[in-house]
Every structure is written in C-alpha cells, then in structure tokens.
N, C-alpha and C positions, 0 to 999 in steps of 0.2 A: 621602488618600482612604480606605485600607483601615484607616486607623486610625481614622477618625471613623466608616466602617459597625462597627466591633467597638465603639466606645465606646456606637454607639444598638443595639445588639444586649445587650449590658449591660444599656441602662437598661432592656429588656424586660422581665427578672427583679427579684425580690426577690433579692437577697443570699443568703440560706439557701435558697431553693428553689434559685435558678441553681444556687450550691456544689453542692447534693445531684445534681443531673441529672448535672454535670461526672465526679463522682466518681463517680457510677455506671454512667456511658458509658464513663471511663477504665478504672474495674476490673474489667468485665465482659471490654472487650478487654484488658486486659493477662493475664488469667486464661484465656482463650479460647487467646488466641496462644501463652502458656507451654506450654499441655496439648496446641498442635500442631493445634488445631479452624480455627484460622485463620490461614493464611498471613503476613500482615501488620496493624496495628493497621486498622480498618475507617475510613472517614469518617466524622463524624459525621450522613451523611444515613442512611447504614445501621444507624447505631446507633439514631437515631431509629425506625428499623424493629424493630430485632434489640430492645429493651430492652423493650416491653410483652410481647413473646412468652416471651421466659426469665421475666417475674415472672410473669406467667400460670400458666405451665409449673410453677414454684417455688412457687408459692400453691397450689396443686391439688396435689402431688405430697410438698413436704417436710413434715414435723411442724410445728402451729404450736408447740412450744413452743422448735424450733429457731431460729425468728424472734426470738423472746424474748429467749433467752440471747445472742444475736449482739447485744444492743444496747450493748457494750462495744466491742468491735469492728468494721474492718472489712466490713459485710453483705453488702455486695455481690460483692465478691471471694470468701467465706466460701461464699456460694449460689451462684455461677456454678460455683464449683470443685464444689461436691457434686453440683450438676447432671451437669457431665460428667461425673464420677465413676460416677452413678449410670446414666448411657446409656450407658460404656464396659464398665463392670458386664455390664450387661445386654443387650451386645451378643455375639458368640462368637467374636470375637479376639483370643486373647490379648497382643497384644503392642500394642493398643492403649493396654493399661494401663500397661505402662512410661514412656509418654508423660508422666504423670501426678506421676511420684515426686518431681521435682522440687520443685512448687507444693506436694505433701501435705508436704513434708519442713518448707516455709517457712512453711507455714500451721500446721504442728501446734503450736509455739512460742507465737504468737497464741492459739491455744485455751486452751491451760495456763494462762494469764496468769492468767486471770479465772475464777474458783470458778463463775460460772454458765454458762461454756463447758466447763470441764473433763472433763464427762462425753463429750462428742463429740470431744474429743483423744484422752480411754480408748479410744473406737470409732477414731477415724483410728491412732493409733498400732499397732494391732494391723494395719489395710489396708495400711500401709505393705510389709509381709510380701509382700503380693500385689501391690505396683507394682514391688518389688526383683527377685521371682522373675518376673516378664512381660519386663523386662531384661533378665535372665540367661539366660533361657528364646532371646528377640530373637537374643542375643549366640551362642551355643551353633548357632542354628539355620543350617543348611545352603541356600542359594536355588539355588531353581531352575535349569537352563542358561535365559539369559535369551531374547524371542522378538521380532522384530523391533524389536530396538533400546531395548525397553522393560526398566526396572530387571527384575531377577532378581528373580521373587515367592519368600517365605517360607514355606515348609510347615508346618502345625500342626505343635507340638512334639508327639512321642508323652507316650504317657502315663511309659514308664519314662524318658526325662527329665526329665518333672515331679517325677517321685517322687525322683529322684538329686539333681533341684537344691535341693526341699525338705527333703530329708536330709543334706544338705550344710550349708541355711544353718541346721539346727536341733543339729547334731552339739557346738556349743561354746555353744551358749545356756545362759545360766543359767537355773535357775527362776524364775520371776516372782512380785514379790516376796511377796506374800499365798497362794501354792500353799501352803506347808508347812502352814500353819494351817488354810486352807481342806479339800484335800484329806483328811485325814483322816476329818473330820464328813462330805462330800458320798458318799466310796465307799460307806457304808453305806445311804445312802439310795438310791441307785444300785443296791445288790446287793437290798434289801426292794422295791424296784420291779421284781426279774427283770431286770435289764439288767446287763452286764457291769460292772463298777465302774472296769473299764481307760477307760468314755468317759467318766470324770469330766474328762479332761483336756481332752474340747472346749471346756473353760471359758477353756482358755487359747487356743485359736486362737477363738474369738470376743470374749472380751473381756480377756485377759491375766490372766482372775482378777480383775479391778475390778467388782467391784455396783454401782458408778454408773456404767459405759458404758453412752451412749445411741448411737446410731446417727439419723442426718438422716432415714430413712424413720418412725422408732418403734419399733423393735427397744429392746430394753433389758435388764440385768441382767446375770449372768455368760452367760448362755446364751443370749442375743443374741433374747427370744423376743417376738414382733411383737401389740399389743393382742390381738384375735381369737384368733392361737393360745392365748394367755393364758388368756383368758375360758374358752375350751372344757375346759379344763384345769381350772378353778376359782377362778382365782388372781384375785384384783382389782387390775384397775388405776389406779384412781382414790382415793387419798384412804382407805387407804394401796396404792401402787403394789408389789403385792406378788414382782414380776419383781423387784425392789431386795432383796428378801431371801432370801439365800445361799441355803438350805435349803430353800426354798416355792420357789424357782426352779428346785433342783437335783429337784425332787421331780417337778414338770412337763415341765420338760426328758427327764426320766426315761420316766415314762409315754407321751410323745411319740414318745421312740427308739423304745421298746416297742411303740407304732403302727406305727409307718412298717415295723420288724424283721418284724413278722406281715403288712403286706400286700405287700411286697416281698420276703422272703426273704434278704435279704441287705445289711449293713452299707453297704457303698459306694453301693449303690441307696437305701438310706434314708438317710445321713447327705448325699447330692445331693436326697434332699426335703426333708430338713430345712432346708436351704438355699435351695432354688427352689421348694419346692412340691410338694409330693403328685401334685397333678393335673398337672400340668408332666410331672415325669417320667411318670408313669403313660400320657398320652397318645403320651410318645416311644417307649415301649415297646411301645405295641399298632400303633403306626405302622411301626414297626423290624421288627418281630413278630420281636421277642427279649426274654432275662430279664437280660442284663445290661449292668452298669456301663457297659463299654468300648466295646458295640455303640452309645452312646448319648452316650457325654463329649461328643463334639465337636460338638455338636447343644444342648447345656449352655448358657449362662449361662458369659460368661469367668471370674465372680468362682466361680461351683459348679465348673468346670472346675480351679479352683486350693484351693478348698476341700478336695476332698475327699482332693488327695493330700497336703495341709498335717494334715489332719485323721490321716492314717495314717501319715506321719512324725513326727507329734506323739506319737501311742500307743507308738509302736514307740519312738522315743525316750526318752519317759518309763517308762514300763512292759516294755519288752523283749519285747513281744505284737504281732505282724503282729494288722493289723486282721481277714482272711482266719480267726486262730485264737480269735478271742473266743467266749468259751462264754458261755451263760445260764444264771445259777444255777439250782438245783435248789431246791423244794421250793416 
C-alpha cells in the first residue's frame, strides 16, 4: 500500500522538476542542520513551508550574479549556507559563528572547482578566519554559575581576548601570496590619500590580496568595497567593474578611511564603519553617548565585532604599528 501511494506521488512530477524540489528540500535541510539552525532534518510538510521563504529571502537579499556563478554547483546548499552566514553575521553573538566552520570549510572546495565560483571562495576563504576565531573564542570562554538547572550561559568574550586570539592565530601566517607585489604599489597611494600606508594591509583581512573576491552580498575587489560606496567614490562598476582593479580600489578604499578617520576620530571607530556602516555606528554612539570603540563593540554586528580586532592584529603583525599609533601623513 505505501508503495503504490509513493509510486502515484511520482507520477505527479516530471522527472527534472520532481529531482529539483527533492534536492532542494534535502540541501537546504542538511545545510540548516550542519550550521545547528535546526535540530533535526525537518519533514517534508515543513519544508514545503520553509523553501519559498529562504528563495524569497535569497532573491532579495544575495547578488544576482551569485545565482549565476552557482550554476556549476550545488545552489541550493551554496545559498542556504550564505544565508545563514549572512543572519549569524549580522546578528551580535559571537559564537554563533563557529557553528558555521564546518559547512564553510566543505563548501570552500566546491567554490574553487569552477573559475566562475572562484571569486566567492576568495571571499569565503578569508571568513573562514572569523568562524575559526568564534570557536576558539566559544572554547576559551568561562560560563556562568548555572541557574535553575539550566546549561551555564556564555559571557561575551572581552575585547582583549579577541585581540590575543587573533594575534595568536596570525603570529605564524605567511603572507598571502600576491602581498609582496601588491603591497608596494598600494602604500603609496595610501600615503598620497593622507591615510596611513600601515592600512594597506586591510587588503588582506578582507580579501587576502585577491582582486577577484566577491562576497554573496556585492562587495568586491581587494577592499571588500560594496556598489554604492563605490560609485560615491568614483569608481564604476559596471563594464568595466573598477573595484577589480588593484590601484582604483586601493585609491577609494583610501579616501573612504580618510572619511570615516575625520568623522570619527579614530581608527577602530572608523575601520567598524567601514564594515557596518557609518550610520550604524554613528547612531550607537549618540545612543551610548560615548566616542568610543569599546563602549559600543558589543552592540556591533558579530562579523565587525571580529573585524576590527582581526584588522589590528593584522597591522601590528605585519608592520610592527598598534593600530592606536598610526600617524597621517603630513603635507
């Protein structure tokens, strides 16, 4: 009996549509459940729920040219993943994101395969940094005396163990492989923009030094920089996309810092807008009614919460310059 209702449940579909549903119902929930979003694989009556609202969700939210490149691959597993990626992001937990390392770690493989995924590997590979350190962070941290029976809750990690874990895992890193060549050419443009030339190196905690990392939202170039901020800058991005080129991006990026540097006052406040937005922090600050960094991290965006001290481990790593000491050239 239950195999003749599955045999006339079959004849319902076309063969390629049915496959397509199957596989899109399985990889959402096996992608869901790996990143810990859901307990057990769902029914299929819930999935029938749960699957127009994630493509909904994914059509409005990701790049279309991420749809594109995914046509080698995987899609559905590839966007459900970036989905939650992108809501754990932008949530203020940090140790939600360790959840995550796993599935980036499986899926980064898949991106590389294929030359028109490859630019969103360049961007996942560098996140990676931020689902390893949410871990370690997890791992590190001290829970609470528990309280009627209920697990021991996790206290935000402070800030100087962020910065000890990020200086930790960057203490044996090599350079990346295009820094030497790059880096030369970009500090100069850097120091003729008035900004320190020690932040040429945000090139590597946003995209490793790759000019073709894209990010699933539209970010793109060495300096991770999003259409709009683009545009405002001068740069075009269309035909040709000039975020892709090294110099034209290090020059925007530049003048950018240089913004954020004048209406904040200070480096760790501007390189968390350069990350989250301007207006973002700007709002936590008049809310906080304070002028800095620390009064405000935890109130951040998890993924700017780990930015900023990935960002000041990186300087200080590479250049031997606390971010606290960077001077603006002169003249």
């Amino acid at each position: 009996m239950q195999s003749s209702k599955f045999t006339q449940g079959l004849a319902t579909f076309s063969p390629p549509c049915y496959l397509r549903r199957v596989k899109s119902r399985l990889a959402i929930a096996l992608v869901l459940c790996c990143c810990g979003a859901l307990p057990a694989p769902p029914p299929p009556s819930v999935l029938d729920d749960l699957l127009p609202e994630v493509q909904d969700w994914l059509r409005e939210n990701l790049d279309e040219n991420v749809l594109q490149a995914l046509a080698q691959v995987d899609r559905d597993r590839v966007r459900a993943f970036f989905d939650e990626l992108q809501k754990r992001s932008q949530g203020d937990d940090i140790y939600d994101l360790g959840a995550l390392r796993e599935t980036a770690a499986t899926l980064l493989p898949l991106l590389e395969r294929f030359e028109e995924t490859r630019p969103y590997a360049g961007w996942l590979a560098t996140r990676l940094d931020y689902l390893q350190s949410a871990e370690e962070l997890r791992r590190q941290a001290r829970p609470a005396p528990p309280r009627r029976g209920l697990p021991p809750p996790l206290p935000p990690p402070t800030l100087q163990l962020q910065r000890t874990v990020w200086t930790r895992q960057l203490e044996k890193r090599p350079l990346p492989p295009r820094a030497s060549a790059l880096v030369p050419k970009l500090q100069p443009i850097f120091a003729a923009e008035k900004v320190p030339a020690q932040l040429v190196w945000l090139a590597e905690v946003e995209s490793s030094f790759n000019p073709d990392a894209k990010s699933p939202a539209g970010a793109a170039g060495l300096f991770q920089l999003m259409k709009p901020t683009a545009k405002s800058l001068g740069l075009s991005t269309w035909l040709p996309d000039e975020r892709l080129h090294p110099e034209k991006s290090a020059r925007a990026a530049a003048r950018y810092l240089r913004h954020l540097h004048a209406r904040f006052g200070d480096w760790r406040l501007a390189l968390a807008a350069y990350n989250a937005g301007e207006n973002r922090v700007a709002g936590l600050l008049k809310k906080s009614h304070t002028r800095t960094y620390d009064a405000i991290a935890r109130r951040l965006p998890a993924e700017t919460q780990l930015f900023v001290p990935k960002c000041e481990a990186t300087i200080k790593q590479r250049t031997g310059v606390a971010l606290a000491e960077l001077k603006m050239p002169k003249g």
